[in-house]
Backbone as CSV, one residue per row, in Angstrom:
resi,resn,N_x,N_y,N_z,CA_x,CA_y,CA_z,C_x,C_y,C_z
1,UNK,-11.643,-12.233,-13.038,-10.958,-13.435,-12.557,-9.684,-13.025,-11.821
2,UNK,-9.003,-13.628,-10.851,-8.622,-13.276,-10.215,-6.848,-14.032,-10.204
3,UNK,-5.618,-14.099,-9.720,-4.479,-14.310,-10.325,-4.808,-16.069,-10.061
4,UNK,-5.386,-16.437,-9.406,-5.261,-17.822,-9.441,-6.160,-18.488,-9.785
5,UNK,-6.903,-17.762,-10.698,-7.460,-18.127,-11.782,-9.489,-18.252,-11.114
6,UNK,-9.627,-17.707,-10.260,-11.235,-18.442,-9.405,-11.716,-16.683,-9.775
7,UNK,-12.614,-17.146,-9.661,-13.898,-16.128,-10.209,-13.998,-14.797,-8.707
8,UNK,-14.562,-14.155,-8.869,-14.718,-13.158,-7.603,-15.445,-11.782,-7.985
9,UNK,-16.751,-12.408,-7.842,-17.611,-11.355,-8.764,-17.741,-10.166,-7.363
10,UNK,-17.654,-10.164,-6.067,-18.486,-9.623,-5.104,-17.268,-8.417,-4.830
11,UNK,-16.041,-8.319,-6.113,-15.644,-6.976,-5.307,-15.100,-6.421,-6.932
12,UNK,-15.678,-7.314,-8.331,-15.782,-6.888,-9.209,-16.388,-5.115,-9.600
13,UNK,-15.716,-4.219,-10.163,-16.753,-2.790,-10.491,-17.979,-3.238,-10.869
14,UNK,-18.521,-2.062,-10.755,-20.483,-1.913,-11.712,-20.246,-0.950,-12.693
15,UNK,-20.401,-1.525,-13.728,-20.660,-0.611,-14.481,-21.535,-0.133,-14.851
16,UNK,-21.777,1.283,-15.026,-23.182,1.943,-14.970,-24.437,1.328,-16.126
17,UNK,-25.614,1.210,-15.805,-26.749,0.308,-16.702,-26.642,0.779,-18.108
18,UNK,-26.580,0.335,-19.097,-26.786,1.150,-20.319,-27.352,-0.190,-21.044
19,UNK,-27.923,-0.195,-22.444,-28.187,-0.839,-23.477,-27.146,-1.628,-23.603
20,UNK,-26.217,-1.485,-23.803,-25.118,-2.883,-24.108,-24.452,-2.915,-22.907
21,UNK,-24.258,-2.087,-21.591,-23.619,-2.639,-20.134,-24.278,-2.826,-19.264
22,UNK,-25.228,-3.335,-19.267,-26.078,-3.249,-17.883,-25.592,-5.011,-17.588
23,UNK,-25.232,-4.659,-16.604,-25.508,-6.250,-15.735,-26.224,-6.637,-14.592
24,UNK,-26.372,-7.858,-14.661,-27.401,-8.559,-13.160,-27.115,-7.978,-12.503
25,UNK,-27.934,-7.569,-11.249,-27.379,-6.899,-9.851,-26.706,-8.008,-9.103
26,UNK,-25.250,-7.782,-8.601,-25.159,-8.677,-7.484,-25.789,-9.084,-5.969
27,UNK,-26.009,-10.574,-5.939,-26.603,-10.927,-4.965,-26.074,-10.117,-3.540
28,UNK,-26.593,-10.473,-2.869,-26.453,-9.911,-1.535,-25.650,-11.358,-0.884
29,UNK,-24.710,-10.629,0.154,-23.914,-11.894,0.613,-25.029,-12.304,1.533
30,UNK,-24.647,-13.741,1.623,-25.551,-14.812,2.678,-24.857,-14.619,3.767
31,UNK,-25.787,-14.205,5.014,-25.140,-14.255,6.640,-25.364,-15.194,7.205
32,UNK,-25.637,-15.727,6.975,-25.822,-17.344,7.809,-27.032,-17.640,8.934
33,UNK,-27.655,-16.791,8.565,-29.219,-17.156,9.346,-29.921,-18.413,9.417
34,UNK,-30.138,-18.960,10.487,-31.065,-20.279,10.205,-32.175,-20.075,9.871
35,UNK,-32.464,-19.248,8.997,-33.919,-18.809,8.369,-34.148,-19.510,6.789
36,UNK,-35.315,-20.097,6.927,-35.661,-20.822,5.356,-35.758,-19.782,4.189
37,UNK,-36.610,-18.801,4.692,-36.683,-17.632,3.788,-35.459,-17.341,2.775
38,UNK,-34.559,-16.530,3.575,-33.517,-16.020,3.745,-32.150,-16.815,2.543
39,UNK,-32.378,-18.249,3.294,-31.485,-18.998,2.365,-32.047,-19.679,1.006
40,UNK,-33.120,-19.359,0.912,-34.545,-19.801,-0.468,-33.888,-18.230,-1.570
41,UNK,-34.436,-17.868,-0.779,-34.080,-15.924,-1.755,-32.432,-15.890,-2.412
42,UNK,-31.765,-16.030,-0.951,-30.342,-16.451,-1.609,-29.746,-17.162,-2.750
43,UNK,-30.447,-18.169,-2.317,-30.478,-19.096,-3.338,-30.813,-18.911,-5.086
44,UNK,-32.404,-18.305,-5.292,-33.069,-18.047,-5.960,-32.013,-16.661,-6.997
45,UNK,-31.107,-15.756,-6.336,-30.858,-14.592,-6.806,-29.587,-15.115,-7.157
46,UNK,-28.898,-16.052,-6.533,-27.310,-16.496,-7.315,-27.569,-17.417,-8.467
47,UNK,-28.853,-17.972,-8.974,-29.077,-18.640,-10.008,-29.485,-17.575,-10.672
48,UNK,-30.093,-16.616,-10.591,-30.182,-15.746,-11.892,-29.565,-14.736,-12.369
49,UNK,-28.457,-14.926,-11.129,-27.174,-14.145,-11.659,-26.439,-14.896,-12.426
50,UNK,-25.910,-15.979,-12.218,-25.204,-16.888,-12.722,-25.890,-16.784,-14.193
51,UNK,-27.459,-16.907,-14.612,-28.128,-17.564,-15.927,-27.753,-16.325,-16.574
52,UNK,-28.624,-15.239,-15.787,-27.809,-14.014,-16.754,-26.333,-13.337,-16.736
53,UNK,-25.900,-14.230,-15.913,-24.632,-13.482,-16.686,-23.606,-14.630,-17.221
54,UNK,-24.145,-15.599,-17.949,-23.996,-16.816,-18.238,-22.325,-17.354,-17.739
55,UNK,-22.532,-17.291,-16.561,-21.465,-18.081,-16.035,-21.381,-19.513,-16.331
56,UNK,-20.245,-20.094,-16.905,-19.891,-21.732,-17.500,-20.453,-22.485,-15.983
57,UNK,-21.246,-23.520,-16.149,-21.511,-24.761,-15.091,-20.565,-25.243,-14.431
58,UNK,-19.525,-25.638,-14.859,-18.538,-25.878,-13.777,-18.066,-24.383,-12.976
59,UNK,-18.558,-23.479,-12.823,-18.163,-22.505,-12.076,-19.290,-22.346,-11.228
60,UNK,-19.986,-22.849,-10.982,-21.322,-22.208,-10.379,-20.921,-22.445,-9.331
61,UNK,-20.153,-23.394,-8.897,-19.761,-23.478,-7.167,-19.397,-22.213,-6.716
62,UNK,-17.823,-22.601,-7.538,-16.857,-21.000,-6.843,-17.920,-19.454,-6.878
63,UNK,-18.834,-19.494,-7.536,-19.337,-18.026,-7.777,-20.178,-17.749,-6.165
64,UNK,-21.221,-19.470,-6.258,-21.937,-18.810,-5.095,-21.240,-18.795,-3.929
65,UNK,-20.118,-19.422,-3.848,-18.887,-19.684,-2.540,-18.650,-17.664,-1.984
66,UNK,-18.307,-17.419,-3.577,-17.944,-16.026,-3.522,-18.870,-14.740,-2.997
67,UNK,-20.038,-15.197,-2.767,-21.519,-14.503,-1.782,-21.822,-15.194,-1.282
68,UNK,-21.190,-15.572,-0.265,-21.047,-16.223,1.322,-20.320,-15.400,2.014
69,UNK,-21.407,-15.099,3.209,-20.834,-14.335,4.134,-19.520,-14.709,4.707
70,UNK,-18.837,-13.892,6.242,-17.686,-14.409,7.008,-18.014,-16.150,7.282
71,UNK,-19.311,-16.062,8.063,-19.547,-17.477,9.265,-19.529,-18.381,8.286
72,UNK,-21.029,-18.518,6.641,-21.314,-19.195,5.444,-20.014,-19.619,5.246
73,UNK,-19.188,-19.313,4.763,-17.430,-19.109,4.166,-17.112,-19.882,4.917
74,UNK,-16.789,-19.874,6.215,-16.424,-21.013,7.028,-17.061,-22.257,7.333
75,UNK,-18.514,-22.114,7.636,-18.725,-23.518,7.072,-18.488,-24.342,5.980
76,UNK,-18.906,-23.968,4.729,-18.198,-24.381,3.245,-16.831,-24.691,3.489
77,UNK,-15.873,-24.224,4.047,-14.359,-24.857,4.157,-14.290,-25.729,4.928
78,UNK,-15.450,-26.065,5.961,-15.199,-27.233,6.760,-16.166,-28.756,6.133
79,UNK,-17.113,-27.937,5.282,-17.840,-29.495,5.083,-17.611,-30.373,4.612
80,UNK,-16.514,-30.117,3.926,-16.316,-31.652,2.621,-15.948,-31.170,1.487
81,UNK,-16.745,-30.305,1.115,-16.841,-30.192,-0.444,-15.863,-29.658,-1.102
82,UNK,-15.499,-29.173,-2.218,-14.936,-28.802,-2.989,-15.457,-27.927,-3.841
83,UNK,-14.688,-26.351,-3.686,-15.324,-25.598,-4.776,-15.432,-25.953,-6.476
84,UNK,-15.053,-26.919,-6.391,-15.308,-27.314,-7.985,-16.402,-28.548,-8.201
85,UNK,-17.319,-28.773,-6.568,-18.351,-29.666,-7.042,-19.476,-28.986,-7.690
86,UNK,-20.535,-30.210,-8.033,-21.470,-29.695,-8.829,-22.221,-28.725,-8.311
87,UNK,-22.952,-27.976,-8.587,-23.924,-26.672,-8.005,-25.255,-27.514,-7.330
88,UNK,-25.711,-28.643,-7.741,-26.934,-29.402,-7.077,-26.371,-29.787,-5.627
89,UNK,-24.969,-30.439,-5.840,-24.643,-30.903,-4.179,-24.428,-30.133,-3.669
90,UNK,-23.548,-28.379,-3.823,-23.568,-27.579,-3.164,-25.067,-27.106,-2.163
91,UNK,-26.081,-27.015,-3.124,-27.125,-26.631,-2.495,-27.795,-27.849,-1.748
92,UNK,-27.905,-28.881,-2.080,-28.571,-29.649,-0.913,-27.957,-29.617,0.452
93,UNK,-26.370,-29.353,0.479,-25.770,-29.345,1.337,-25.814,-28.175,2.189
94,UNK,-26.321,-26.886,1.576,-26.439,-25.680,1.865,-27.782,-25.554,2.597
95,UNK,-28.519,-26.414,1.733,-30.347,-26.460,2.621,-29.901,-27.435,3.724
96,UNK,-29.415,-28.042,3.457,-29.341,-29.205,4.869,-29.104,-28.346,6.315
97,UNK,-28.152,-27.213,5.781,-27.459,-26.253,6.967,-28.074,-25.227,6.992
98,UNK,-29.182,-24.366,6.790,-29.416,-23.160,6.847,-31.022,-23.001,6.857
99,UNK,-31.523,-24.287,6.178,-33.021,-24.540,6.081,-33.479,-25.232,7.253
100,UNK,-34.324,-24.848,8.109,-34.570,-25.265,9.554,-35.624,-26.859,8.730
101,UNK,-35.571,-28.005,9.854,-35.881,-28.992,9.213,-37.260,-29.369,9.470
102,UNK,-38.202,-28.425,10.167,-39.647,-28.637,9.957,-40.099,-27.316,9.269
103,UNK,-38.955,-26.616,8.430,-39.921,-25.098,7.563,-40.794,-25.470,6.670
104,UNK,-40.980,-26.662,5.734,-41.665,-26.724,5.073,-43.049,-26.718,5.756
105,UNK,-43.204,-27.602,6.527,-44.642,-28.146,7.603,-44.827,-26.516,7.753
106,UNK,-43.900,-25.194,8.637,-44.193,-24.150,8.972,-44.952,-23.670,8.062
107,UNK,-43.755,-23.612,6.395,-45.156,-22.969,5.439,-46.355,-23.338,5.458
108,UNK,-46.193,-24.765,5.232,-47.933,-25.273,5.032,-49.005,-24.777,6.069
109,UNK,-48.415,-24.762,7.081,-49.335,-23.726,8.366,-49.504,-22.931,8.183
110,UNK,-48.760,-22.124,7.943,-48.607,-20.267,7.636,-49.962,-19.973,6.462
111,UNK,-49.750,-21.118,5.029,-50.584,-21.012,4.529,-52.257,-21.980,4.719
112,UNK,-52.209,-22.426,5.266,-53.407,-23.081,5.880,-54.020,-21.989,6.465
113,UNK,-53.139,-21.402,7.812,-53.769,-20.019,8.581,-54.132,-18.811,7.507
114,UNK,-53.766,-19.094,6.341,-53.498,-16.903,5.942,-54.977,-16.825,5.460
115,UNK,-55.220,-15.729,5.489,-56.748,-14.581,5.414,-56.149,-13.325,5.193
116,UNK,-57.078,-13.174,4.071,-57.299,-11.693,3.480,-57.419,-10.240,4.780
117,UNK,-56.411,-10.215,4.807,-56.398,-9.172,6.118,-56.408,-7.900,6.133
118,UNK,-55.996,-7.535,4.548,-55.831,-5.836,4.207,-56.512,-5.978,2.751
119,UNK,-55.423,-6.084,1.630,-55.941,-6.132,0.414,-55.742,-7.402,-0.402
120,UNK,-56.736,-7.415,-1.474,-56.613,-8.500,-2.324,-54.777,-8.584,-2.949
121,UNK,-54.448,-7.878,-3.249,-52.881,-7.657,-3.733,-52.238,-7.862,-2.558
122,UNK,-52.045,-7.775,-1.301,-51.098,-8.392,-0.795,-51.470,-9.458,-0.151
123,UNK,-52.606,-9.921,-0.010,-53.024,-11.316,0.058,-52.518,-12.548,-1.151
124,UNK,-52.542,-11.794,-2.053,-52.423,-12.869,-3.469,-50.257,-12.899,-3.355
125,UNK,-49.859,-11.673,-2.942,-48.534,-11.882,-2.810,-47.858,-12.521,-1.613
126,UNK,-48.619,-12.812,-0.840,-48.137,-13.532,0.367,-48.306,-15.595,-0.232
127,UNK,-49.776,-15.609,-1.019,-50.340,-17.042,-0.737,-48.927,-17.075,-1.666
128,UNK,-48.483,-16.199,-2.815,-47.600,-16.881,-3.829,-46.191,-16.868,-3.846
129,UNK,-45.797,-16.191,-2.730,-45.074,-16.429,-1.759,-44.590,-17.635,-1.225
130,UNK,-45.240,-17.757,-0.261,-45.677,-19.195,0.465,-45.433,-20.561,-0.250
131,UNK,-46.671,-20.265,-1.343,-46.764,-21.528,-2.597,-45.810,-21.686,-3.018
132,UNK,-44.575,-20.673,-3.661,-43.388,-20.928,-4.301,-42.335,-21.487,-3.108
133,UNK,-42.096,-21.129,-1.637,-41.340,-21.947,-0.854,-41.740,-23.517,-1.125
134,UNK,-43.115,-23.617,-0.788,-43.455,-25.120,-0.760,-42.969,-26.013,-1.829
135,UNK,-43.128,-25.211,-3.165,-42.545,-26.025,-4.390,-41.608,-26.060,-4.259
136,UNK,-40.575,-25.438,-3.831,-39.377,-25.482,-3.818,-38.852,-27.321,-3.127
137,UNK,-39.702,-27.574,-2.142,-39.375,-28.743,-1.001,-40.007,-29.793,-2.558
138,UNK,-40.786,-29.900,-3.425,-41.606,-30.640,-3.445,-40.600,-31.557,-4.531
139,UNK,-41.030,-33.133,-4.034,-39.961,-33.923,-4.972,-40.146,-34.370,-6.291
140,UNK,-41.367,-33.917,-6.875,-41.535,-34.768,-7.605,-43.020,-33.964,-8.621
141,UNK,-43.234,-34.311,-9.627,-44.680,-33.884,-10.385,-46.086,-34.490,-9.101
142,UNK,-46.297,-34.856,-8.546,-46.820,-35.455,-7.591,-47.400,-34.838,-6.635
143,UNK,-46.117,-34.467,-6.025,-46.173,-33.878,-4.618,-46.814,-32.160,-5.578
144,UNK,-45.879,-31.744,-6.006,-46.408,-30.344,-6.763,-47.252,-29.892,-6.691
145,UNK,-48.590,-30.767,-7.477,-49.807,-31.058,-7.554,-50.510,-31.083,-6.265
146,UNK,-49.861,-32.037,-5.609,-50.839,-32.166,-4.066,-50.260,-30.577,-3.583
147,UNK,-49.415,-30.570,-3.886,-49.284,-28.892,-2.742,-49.963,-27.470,-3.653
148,UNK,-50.115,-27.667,-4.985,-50.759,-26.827,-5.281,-52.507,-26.793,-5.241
149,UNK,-52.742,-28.341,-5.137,-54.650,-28.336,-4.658,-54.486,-27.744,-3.355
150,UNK,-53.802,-27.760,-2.563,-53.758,-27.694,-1.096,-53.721,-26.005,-1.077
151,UNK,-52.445,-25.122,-1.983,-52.967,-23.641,-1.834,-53.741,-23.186,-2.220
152,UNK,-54.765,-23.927,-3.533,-55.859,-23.716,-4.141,-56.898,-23.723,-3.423
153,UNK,-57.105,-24.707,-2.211,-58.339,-24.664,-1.526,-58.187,-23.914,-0.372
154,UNK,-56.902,-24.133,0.390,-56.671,-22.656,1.227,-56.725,-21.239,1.052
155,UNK,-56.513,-20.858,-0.760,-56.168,-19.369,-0.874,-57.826,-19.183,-0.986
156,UNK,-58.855,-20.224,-1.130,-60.400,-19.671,-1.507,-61.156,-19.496,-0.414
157,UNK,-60.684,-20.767,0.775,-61.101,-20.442,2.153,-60.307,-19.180,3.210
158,UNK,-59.289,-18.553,2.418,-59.148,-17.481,3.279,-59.857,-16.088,2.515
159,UNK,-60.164,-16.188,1.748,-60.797,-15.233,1.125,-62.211,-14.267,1.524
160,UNK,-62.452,-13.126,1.690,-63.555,-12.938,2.092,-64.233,-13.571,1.444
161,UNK,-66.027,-13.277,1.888,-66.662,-14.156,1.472,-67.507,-13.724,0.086
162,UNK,-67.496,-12.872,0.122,-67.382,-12.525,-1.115,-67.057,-12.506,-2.078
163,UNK,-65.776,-12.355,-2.482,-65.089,-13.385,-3.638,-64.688,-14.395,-3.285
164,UNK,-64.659,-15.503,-2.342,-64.824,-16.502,-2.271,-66.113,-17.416,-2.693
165,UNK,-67.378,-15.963,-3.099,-68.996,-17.211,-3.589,-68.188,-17.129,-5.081
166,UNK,-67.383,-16.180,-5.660,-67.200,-15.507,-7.124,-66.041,-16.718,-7.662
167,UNK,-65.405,-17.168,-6.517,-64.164,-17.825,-6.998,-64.876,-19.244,-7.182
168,UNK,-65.799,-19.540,-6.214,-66.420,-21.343,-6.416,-67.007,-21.315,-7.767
169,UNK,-67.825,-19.893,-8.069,-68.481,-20.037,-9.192,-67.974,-20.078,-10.413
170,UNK,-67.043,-19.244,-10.293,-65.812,-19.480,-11.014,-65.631,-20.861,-11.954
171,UNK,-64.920,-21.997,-10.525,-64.538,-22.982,-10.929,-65.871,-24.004,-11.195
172,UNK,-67.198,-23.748,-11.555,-67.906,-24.417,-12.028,-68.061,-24.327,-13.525
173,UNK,-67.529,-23.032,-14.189,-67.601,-22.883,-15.385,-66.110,-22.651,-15.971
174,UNK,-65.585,-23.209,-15.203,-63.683,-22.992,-15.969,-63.001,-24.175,-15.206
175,UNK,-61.599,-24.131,-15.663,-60.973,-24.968,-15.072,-59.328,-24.191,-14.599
176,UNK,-59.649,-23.730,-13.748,-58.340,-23.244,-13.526,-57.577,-23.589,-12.624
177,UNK,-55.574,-23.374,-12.688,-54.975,-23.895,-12.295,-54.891,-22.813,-10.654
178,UNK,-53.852,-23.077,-10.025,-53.345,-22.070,-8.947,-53.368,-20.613,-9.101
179,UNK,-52.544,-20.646,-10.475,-52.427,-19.083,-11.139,-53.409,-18.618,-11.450
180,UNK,-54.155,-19.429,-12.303,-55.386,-18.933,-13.020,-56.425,-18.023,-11.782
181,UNK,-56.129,-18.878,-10.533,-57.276,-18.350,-9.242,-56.395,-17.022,-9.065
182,UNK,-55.266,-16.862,-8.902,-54.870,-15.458,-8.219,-55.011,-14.679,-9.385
183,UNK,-54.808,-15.218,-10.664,-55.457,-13.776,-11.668,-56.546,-13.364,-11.395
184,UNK,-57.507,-14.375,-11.188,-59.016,-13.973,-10.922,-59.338,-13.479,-10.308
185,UNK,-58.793,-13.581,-8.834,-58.685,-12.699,-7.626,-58.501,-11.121,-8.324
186,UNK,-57.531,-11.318,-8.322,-57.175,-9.588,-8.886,-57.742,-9.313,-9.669
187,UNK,-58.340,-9.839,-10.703,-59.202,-9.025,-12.055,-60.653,-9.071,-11.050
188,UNK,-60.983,-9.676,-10.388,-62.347,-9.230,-9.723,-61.876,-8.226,-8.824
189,UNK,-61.128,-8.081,-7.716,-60.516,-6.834,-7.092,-60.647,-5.690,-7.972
190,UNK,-60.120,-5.388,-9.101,-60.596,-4.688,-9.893,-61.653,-3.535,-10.248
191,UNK,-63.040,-4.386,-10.004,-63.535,-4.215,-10.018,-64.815,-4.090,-8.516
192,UNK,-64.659,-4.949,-7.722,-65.256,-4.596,-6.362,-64.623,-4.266,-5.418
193,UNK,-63.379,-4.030,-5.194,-62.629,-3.935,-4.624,-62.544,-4.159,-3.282
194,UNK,-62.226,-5.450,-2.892,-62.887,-6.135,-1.708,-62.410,-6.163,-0.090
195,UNK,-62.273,-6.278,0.709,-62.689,-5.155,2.212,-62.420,-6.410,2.602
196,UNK,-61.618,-7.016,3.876,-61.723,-7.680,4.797,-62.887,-8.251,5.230
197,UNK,-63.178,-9.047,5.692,-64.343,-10.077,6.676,-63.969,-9.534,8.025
198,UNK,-64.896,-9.415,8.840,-64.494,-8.544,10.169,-64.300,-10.365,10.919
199,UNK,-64.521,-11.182,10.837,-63.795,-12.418,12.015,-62.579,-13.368,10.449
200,UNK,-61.533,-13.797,11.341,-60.606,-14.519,10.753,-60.431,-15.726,10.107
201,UNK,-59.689,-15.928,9.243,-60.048,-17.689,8.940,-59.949,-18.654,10.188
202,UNK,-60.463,-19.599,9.897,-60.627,-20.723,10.816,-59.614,-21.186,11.035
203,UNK,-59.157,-21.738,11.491,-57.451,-22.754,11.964,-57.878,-24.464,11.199
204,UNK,-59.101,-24.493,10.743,-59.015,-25.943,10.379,-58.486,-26.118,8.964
205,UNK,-57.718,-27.382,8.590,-56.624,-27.759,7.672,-58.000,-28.034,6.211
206,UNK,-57.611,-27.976,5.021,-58.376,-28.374,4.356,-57.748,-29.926,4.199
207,UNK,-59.296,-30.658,4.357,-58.858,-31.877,3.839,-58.073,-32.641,3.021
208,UNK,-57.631,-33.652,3.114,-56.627,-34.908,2.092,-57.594,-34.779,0.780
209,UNK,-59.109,-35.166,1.229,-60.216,-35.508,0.258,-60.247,-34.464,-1.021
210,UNK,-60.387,-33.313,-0.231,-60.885,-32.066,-0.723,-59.125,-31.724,-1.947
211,UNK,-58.058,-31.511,-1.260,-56.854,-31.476,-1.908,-56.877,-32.434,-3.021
212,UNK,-57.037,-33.880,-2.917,-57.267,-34.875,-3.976,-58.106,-34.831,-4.850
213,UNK,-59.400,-33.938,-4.944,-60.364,-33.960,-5.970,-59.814,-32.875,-6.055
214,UNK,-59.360,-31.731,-5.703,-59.554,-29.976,-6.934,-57.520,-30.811,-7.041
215,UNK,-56.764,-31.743,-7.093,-55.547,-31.771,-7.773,-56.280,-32.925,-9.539
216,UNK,-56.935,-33.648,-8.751,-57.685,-34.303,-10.492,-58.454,-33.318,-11.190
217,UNK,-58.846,-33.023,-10.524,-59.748,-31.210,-11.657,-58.044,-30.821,-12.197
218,UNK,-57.441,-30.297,-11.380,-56.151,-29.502,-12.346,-55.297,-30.605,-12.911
219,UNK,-55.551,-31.923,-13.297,-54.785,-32.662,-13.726,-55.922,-32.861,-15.312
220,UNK,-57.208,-32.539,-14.987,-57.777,-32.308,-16.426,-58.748,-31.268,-16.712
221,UNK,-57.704,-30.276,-16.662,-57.797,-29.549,-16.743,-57.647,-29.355,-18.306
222,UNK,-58.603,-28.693,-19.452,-58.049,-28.606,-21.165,-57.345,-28.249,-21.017
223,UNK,-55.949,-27.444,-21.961,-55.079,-27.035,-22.688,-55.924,-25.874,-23.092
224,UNK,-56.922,-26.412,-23.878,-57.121,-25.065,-24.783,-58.694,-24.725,-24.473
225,UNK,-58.558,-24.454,-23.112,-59.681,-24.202,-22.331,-60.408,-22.431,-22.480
226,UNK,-61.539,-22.078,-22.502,-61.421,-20.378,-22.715,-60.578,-19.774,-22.113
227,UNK,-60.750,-18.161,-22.691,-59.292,-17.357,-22.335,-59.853,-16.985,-21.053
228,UNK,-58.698,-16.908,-19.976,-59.512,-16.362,-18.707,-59.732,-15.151,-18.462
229,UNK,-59.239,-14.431,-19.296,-60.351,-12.462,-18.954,-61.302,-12.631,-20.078
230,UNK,-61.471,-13.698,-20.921,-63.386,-13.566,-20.981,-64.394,-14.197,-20.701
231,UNK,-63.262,-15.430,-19.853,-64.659,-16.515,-18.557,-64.925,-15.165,-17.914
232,UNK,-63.431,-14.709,-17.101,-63.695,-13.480,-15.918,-64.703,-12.160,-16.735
233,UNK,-64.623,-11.933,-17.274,-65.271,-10.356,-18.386,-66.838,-10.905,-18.460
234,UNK,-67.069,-12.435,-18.492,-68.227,-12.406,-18.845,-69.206,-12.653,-17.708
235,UNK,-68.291,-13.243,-16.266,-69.043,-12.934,-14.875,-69.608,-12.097,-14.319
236,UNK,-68.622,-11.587,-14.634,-68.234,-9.671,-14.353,-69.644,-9.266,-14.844
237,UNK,-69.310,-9.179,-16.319,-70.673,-8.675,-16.723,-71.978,-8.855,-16.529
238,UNK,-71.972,-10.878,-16.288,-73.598,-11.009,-15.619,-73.356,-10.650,-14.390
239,UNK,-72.560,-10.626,-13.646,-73.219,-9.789,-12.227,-73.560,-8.757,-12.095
240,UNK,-72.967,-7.353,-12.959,-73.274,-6.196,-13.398,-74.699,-6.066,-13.442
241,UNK,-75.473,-6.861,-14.647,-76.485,-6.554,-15.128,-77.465,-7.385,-13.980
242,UNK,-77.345,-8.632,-13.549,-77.823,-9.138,-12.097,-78.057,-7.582,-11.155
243,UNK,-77.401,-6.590,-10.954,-77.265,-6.342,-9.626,-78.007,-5.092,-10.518
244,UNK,-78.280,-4.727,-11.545,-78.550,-3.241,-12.546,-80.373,-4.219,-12.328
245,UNK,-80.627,-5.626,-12.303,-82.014,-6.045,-12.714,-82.285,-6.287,-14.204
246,UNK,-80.975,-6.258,-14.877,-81.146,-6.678,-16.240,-81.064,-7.749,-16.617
247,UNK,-81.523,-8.486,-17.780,-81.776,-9.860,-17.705,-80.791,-10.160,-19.323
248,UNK,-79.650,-9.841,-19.886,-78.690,-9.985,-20.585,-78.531,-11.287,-21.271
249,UNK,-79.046,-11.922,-22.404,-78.970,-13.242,-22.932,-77.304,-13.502,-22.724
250,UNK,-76.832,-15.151,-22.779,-75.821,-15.429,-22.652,-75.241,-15.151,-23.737
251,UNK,-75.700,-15.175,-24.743,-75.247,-15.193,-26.359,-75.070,-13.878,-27.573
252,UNK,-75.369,-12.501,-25.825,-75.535,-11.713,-26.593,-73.338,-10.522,-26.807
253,UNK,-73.556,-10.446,-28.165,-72.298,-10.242,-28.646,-71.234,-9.393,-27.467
254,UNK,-72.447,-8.347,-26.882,-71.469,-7.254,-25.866,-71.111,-7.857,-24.824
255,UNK,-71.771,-8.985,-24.269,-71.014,-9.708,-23.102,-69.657,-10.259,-22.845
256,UNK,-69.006,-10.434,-24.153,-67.644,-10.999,-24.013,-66.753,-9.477,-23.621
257,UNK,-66.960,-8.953,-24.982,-66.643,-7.624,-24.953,-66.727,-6.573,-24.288
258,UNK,-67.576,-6.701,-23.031,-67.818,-5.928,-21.935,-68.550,-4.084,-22.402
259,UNK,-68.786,-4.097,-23.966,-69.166,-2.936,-24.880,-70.371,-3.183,-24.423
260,UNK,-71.247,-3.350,-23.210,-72.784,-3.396,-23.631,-73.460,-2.296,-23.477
261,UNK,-74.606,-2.030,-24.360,-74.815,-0.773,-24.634,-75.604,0.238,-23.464
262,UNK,-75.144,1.326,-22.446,-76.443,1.835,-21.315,-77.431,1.917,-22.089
263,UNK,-78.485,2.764,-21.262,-80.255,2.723,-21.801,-79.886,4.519,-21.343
């Protein structure tokens, strides 16, 4: 703290990591980019500095004031506010200025367009990517939902086609949410390890229709639905024995367990 009493973490020492000294890394100052990204991340890293290093609520202004760049810094002294307002008006006021005002629509494009272009892992880190900007805009339990059917049916139509027959089949015998699909992704990657489609996704939007029925599937969706590495373990396995010509009862014990015995 500083003689007039305001916080000033950004020229505070580090003290080296240990078991009882390690602290949050400090954020990176904000330069004032009109980039959504940029001021989302910002954003995202002065709240979990603040949580972990449990800075009191009425300080949350002055802290993030204090990782603001030269230009940032000067806007904040001209807008109105007061470093002692709440941390919610700071940031709406902060997105109002730094968040370009059709980025959300951009994401939703970005993810409408994306296809599996290299690997299943950085495909699954881009859609969740993407998906987490969008939530960020979204107002309400509502909208959430509609934007998560919407990456749900985009992340399956950019998918090769190959685990894209694995992912429909998938959701005929499970019920899974957004997450549940990118685990699946990767636990089947896993195992086939899946290769690009030599032509690109299509540019067409998935439907209102289509978004509205897979958001009522994830709205009943069980609670205490099977575990999903032994829906996934037990696909796995009938396709195994499918593609070996073996004919594996559903009921037989090694199928969950993936222990089934060679010949």
């Amino acid at each position: 703290m500083s003689l007039d009493g305001s916080y000033d973490f950004s020229t505070s020492a580090v003290i080296p990591a240990t078991a009882s000294t390690y602290r949050y890394p400090h954020p990176d100052k904000f330069d004032g980019k009109l980039d959504g990204f940029s001021a989302l991340t910002w954003l995202t890293n002065v709240r979990r500095f603040m949580r972990v290093s449990n800075v009191a609520e009425a300080s949350h202004t002055v802290v993030a004031i204090s990782f603001l760049g030269i230009n940032p810094a000067r806007w904040f002294n001209g807008c109105g506010l007061k470093d002692t307002c709440a941390f919610d008006l700071f940031e709406d006021r902060f997105k109002l200025r730094f968040i370009p005002k059709d980025f959300a629509n951009q994401i939703r494009a970005r993810l409408n367009s994306l296809y599996m272009s290299s690997t299943v892992e950085e495909y699954v880190a881009e859609a969740r990517d993407l998906l987490t900007v969008l939530l960020e805009q979204a107002a309400d339990d509502s909208a959430r939902r509609e934007i998560e059917s919407f990456a749900y049916i985009s992340f399956i139509h950019g998918c090769p086609n190959a685990l894209n027959e694995l992912l429909r089949a998938l959701q005929v015998t499970s019920s899974l949410d957004i997450y549940g699909l990118f685990q699946a992704a990767e636990q089947y990657d896993q195992v086939y390890h899946f290769k690009p489609d030599s032509k690109s996704k299509p540019l067409s939007a998935p439907s209102l229709t289509q978004s509205s029925v897979v958001a009522a599937q994830l709205r009943r969706a069980e609670p205490m639905a099977m575990d999903l590495d032994n829906i996934i373990l037990r696909e796995l396995n009938a396709l195994r024995n499918e593609i070996r010509g073996k004919a594996v009862p559903e009921d037989d014990p090694y199928l969950v367990s993936g222990n089934a015995p060679s010949n």
